[in-house]
C-alpha positions as protocol buffer text, in pm:
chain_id: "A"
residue {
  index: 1
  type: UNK
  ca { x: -723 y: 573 z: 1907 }
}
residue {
  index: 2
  type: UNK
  ca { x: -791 y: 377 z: 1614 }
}
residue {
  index: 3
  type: UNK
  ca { x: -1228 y: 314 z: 1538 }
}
residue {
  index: 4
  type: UNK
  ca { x: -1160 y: 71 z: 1266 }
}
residue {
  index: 5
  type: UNK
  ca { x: -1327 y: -191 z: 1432 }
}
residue {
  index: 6
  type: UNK
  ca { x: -1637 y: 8 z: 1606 }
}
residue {
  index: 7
  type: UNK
  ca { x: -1689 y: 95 z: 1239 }
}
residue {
  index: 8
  type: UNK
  ca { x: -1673 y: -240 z: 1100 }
}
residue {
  index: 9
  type: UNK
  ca { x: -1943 y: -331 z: 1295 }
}
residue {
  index: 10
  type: UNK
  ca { x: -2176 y: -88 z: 1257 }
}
residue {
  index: 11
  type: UNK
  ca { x: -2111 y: -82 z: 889 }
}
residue {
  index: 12
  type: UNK
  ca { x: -2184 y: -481 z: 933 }
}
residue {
  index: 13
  type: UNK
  ca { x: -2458 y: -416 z: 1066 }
}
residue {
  index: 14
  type: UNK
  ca { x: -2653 y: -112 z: 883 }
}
residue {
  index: 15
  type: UNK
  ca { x: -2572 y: -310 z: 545 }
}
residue {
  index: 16
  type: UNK
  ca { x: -2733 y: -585 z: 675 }
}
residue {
  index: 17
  type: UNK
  ca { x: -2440 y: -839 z: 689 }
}
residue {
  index: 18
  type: UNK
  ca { x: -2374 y: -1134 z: 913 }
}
residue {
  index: 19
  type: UNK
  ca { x: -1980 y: -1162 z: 1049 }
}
residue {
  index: 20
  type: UNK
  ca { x: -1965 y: -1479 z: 824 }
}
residue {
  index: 21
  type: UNK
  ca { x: -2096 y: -1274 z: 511 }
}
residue {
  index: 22
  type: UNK
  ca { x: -1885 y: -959 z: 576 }
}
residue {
  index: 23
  type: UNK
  ca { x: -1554 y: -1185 z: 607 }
}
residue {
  index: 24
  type: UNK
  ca { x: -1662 y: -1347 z: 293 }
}
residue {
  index: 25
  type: UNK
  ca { x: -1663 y: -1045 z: 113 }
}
residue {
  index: 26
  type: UNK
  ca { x: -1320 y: -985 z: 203 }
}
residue {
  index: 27
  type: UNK
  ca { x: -1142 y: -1329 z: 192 }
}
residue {
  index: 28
  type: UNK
  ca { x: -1134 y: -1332 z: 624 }
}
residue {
  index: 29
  type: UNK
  ca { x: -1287 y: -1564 z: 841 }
}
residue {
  index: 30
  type: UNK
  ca { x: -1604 y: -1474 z: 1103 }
}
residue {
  index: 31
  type: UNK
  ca { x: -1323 y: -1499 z: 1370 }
}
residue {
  index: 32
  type: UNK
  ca { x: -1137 y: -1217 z: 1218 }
}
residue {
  index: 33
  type: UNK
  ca { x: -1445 y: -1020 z: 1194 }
}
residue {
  index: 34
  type: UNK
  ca { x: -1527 y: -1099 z: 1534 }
}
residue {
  index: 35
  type: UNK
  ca { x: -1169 y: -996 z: 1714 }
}
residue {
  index: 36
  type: UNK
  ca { x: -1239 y: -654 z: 1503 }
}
residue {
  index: 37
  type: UNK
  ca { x: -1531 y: -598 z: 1616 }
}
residue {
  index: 38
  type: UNK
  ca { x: -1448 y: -708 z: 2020 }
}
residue {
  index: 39
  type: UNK
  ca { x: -1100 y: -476 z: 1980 }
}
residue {
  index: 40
  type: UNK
  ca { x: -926 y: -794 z: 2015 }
}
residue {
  index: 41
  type: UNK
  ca { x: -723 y: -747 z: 1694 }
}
residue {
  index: 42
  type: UNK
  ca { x: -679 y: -435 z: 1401 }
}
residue {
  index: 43
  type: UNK
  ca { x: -714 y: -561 z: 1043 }
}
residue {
  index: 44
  type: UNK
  ca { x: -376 y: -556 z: 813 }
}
residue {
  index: 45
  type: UNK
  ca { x: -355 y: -228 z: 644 }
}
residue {
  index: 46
  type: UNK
  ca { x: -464 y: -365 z: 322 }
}
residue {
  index: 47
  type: UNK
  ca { x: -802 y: -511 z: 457 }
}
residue {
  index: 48
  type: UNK
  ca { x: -819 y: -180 z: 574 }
}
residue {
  index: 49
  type: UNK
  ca { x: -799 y: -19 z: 232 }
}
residue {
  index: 50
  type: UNK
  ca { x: -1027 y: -323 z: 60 }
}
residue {
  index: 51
  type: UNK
  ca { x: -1292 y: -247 z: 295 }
}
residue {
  index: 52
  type: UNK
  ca { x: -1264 y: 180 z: 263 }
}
residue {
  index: 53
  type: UNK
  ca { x: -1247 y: 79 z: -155 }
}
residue {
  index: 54
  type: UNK
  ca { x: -1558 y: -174 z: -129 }
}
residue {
  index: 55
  type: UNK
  ca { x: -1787 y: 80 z: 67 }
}
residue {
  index: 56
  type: UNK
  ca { x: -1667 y: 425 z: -123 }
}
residue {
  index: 57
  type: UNK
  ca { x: -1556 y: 578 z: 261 }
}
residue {
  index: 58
  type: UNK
  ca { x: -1241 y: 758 z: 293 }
}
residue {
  index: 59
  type: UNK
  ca { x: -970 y: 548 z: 464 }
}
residue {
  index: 60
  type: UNK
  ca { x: -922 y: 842 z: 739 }
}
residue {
  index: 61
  type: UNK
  ca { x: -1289 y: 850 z: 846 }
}
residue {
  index: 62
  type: UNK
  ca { x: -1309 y: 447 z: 882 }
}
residue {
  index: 63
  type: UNK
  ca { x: -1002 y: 492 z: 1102 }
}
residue {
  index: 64
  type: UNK
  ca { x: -1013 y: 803 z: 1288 }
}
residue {
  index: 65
  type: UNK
  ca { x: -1384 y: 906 z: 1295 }
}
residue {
  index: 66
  type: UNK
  ca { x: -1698 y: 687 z: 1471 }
}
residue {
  index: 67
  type: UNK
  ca { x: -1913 y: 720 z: 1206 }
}
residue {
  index: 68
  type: UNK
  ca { x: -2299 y: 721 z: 1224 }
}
residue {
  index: 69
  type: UNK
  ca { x: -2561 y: 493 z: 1067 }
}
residue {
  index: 70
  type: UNK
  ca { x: -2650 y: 805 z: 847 }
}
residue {
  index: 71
  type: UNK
  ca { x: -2302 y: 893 z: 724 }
}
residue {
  index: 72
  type: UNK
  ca { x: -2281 y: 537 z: 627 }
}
residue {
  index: 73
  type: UNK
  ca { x: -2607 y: 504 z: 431 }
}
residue {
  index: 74
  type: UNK
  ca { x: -2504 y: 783 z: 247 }
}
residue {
  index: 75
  type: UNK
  ca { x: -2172 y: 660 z: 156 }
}
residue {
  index: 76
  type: UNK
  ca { x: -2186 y: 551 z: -174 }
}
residue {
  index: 77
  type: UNK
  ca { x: -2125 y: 166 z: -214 }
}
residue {
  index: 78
  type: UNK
  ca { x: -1988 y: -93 z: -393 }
}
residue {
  index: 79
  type: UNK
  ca { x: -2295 y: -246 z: -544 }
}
residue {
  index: 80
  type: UNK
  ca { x: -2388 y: 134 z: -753 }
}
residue {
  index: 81
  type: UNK
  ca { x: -2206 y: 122 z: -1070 }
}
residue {
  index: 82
  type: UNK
  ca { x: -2169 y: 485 z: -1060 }
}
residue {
  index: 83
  type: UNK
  ca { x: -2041 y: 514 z: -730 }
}
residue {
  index: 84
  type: UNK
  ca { x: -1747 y: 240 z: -864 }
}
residue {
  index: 85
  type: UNK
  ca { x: -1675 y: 438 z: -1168 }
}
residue {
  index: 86
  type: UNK
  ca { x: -1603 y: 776 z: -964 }
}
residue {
  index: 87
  type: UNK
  ca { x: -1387 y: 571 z: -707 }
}
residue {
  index: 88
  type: UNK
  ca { x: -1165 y: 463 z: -1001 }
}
residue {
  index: 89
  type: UNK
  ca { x: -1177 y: 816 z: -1155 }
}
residue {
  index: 90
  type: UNK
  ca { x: -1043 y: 931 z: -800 }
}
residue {
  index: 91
  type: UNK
  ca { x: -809 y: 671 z: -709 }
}
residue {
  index: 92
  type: UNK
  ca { x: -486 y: 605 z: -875 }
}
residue {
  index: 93
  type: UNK
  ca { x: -494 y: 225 z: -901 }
}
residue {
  index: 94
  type: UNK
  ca { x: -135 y: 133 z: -807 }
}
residue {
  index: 95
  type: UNK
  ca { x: 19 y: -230 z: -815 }
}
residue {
  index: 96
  type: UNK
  ca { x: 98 y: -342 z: -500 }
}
residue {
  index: 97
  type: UNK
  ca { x: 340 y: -573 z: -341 }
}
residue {
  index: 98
  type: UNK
  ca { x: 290 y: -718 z: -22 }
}
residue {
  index: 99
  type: UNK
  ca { x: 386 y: -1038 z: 150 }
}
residue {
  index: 100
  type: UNK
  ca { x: 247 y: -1300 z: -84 }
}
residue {
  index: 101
  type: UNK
  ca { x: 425 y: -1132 z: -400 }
}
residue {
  index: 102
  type: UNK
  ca { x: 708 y: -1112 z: -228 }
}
residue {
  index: 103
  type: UNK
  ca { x: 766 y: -1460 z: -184 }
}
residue {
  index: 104
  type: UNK
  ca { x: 718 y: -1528 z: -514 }
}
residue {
  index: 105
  type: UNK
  ca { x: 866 y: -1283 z: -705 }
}
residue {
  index: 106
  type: UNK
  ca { x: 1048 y: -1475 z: -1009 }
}
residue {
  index: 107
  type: UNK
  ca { x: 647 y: -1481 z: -1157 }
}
residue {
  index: 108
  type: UNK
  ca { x: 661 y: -1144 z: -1199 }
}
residue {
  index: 109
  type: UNK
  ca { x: 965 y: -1041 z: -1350 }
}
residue {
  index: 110
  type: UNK
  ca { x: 945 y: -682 z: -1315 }
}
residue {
  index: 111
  type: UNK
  ca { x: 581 y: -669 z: -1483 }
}
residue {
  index: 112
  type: UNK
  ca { x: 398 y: -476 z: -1267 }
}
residue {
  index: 113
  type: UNK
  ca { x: 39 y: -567 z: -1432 }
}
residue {
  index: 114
  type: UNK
  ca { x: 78 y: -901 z: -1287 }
}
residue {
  index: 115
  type: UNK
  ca { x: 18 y: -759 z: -955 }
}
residue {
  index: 116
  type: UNK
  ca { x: -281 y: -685 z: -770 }
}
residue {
  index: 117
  type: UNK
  ca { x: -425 y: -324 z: -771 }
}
residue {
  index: 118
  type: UNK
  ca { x: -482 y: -92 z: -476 }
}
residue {
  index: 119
  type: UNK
  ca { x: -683 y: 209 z: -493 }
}
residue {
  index: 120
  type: UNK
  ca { x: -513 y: 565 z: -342 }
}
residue {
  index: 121
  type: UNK
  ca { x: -524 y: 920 z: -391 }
}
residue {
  index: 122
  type: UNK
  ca { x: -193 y: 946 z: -484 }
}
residue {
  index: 123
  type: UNK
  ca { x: -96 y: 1077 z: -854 }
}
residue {
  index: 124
  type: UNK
  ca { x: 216 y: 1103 z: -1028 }
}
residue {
  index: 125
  type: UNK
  ca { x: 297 y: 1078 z: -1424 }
}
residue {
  index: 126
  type: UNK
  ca { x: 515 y: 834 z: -1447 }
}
residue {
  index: 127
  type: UNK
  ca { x: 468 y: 474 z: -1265 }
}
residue {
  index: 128
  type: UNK
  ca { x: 407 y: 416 z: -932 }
}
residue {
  index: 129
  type: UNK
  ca { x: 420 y: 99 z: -709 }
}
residue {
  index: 130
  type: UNK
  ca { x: 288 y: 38 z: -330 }
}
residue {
  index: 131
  type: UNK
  ca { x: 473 y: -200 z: -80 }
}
residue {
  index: 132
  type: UNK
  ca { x: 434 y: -355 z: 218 }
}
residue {
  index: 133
  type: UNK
  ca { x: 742 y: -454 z: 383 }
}
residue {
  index: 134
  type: UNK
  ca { x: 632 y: -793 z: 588 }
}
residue {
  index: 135
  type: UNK
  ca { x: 987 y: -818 z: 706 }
}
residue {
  index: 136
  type: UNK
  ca { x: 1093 y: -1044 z: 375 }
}
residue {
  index: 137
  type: UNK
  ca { x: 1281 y: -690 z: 200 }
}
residue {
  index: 138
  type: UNK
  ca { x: 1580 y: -648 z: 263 }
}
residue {
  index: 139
  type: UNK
  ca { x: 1679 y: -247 z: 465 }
}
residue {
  index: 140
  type: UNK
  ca { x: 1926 y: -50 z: 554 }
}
residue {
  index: 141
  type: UNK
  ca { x: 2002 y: -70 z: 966 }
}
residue {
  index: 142
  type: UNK
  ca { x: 1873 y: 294 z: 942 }
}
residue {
  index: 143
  type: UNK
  ca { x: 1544 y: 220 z: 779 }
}
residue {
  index: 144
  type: UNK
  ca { x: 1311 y: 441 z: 981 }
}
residue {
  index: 145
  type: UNK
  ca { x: 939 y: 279 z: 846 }
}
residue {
  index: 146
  type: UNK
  ca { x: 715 y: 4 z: 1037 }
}
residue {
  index: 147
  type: UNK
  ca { x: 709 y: -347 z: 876 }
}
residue {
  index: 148
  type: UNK
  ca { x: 316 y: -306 z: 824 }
}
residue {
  index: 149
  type: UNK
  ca { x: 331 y: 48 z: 677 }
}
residue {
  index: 150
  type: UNK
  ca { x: 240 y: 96 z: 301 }
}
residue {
  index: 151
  type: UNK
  ca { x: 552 y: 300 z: 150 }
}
residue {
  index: 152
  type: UNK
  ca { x: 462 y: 388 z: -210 }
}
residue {
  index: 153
  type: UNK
  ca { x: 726 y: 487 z: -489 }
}
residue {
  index: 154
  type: UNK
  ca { x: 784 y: 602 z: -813 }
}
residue {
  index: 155
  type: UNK
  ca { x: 986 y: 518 z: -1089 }
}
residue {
  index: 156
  type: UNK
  ca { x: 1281 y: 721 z: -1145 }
}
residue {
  index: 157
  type: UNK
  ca { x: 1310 y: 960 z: -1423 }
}
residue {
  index: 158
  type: UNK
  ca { x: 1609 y: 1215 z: -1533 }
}
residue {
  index: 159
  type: UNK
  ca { x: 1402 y: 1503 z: -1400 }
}
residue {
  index: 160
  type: UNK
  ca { x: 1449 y: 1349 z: -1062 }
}
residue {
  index: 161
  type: UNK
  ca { x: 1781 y: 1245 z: -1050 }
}
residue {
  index: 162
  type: UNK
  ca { x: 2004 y: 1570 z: -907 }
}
residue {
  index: 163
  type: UNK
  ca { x: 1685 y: 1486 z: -547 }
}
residue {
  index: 164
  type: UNK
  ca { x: 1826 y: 1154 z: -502 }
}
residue {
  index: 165
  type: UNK
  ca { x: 2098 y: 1230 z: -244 }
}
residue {
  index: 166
  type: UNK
  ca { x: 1999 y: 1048 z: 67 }
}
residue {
  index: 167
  type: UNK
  ca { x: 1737 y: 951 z: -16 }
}
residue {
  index: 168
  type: UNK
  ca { x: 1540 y: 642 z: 50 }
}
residue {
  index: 169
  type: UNK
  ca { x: 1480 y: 415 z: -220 }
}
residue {
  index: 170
  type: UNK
  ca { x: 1420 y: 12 z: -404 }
}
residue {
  index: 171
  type: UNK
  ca { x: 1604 y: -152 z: -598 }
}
residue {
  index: 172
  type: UNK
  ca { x: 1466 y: -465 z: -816 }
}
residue {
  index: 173
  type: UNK
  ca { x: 1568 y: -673 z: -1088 }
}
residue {
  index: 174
  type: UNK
  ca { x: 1487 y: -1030 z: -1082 }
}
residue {
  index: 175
  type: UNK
  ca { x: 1436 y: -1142 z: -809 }
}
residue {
  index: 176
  type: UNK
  ca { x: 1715 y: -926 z: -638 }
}
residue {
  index: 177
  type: UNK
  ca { x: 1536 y: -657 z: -474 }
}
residue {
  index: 178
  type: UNK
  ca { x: 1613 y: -443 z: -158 }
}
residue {
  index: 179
  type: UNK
  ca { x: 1529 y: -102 z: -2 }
}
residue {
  index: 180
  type: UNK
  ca { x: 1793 y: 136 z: 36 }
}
residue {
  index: 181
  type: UNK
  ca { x: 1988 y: 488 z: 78 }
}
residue {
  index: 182
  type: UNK
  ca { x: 2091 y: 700 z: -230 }
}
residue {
  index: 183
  type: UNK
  ca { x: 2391 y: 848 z: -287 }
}
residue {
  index: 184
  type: UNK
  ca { x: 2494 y: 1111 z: -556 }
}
residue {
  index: 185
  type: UNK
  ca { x: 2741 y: 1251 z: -683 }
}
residue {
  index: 186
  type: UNK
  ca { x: 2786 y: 1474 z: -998 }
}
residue {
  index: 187
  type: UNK
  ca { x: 2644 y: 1188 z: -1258 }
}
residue {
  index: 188
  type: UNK
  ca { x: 2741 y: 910 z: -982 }
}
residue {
  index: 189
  type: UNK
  ca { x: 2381 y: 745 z: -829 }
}
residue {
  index: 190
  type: UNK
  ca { x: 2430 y: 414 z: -634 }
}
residue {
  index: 191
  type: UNK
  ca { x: 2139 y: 309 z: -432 }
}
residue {
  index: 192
  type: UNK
  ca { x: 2279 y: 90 z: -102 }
}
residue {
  index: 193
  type: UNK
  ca { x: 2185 y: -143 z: 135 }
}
residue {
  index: 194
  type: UNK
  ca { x: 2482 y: -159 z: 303 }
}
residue {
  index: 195
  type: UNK
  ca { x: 2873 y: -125 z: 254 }
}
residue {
  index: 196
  type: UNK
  ca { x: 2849 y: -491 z: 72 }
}
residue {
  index: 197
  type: UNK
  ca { x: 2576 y: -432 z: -154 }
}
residue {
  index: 198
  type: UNK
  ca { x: 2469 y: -189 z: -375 }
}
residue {
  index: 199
  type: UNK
  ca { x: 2342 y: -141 z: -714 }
}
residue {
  index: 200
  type: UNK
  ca { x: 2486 y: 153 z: -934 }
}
residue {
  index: 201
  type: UNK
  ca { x: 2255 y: 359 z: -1157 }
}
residue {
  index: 202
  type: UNK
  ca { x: 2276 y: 343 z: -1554 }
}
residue {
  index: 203
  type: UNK
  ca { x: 1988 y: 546 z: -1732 }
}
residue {
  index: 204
  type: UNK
  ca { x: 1922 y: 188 z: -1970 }
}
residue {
  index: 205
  type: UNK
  ca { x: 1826 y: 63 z: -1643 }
}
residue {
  index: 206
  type: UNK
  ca { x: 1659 y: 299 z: -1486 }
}
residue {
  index: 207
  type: UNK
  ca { x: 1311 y: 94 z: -1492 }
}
residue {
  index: 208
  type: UNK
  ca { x: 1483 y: -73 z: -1181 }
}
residue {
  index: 209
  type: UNK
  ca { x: 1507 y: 221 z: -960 }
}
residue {
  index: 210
  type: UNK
  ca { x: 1224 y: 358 z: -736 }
}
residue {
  index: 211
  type: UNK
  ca { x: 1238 y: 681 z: -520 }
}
residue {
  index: 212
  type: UNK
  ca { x: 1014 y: 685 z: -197 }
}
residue {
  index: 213
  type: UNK
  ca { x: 757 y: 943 z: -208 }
}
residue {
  index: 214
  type: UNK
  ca { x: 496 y: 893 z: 54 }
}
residue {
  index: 215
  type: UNK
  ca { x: 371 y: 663 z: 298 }
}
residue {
  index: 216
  type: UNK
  ca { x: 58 y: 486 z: 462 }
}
residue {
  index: 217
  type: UNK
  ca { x: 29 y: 400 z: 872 }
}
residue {
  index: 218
  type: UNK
  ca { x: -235 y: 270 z: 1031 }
}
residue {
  index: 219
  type: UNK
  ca { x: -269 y: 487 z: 1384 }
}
residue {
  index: 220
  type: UNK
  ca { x: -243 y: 269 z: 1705 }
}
């Protein structure tokens, strides 16, 4: 069972905030803070992660744990510059794509620094990028993830290519974008979304193919 929002109010509270100014802080309103706090409602996933990022407390513990008034004044928070300069030394900060972008994605053009930044310990050398499918992406029927999970992927490289094999993967250029299955074989990588579309893999392209590495649910 989920604490997120027995912890929301008691970290409300022991930091001295009012619903009103802890839903300011995070772009809510008191109502949202309130149906947290009264189990009426769970927060989106990335509130979830804005909150965990603002405070310094591991996403797990907000969720899973009920956490006392002196694990949370000792929690590190957002207003110690120290504390903020160890989160971002510990965090991958990963661009993230979620339902706003998503409707709007002819601003970004494939430039990922346009988009906002999460913060997850999740590390890789080459690019990644974090999405939340808000049912507005495309999927294969067999697409096994929840609309509100996080799934995070990385950019392809040639080192990766011969792991592909059904596998699931996104596709974007433009704004055509979709998730789907890929298939390889020999030097042969098409990633599809179904037996109408698909896009076929060229290495001068290869900035337009993702491979799904890991992903973020929120426990009910």
């Amino acid at each position: 069972m989920s604490q997120i929002g027995g912890n929301i109010k008691k970290l409300r509270k022991v930091k001295g905030l009012s619903q009103q100014a802890f839903a300011d802080i995070f772009s809510l309103s008191r109502g949202n803070i309130s149906s947290y706090e009264e189990l009426r409602a769970e927060p989106k996933i990335e509130v979830i992660l804005h909150i965990a990022n603002y405070f310094s407390i591991p996403v797990d513990l907000l969720l899973q744990k009920k956490l006392t008034v002196n694990e949370i004044v000792h929690f590190e928070d957002h207003f110690k510059e120290e504390s903020s300069q160890t989160a971002k030394n510990s965090f991958a900060q990963i661009p993230f794509l979620g339902k706003e972008q998503a409707q709007n994605m002819q601003q970004f053009d494939s430039d990922w620094t346009k988009l906002p930044k999460i913060s997850f310990p999740i590390f890789s050398s080459k690019p990644l990028l974090a999405i939340q499918d808000e049912g507005l992406i495309p999927k294969p029927i067999d697409f096994p993830f929840e609309e509100h999970s996080i799934l995070f992927f990385e950019q392809l490289h040639v080192e990766i290519l011969h792991t592909l094999d059904h596998h699931f993967g996104f596709y974007i250029h433009g704004d055509d974008f979709f998730f789907g299955n890929y298939h390889a074989e020999g030097k042969h990588i098409e990633i599809q979304l179904n037996e109408w579309k698909k896009a076929v893999f060229e290495e001068g392209e290869i900035t337009r193919f993702w491979k799904l590495i890991a992903k973020f649910d929120k426990i009910h």
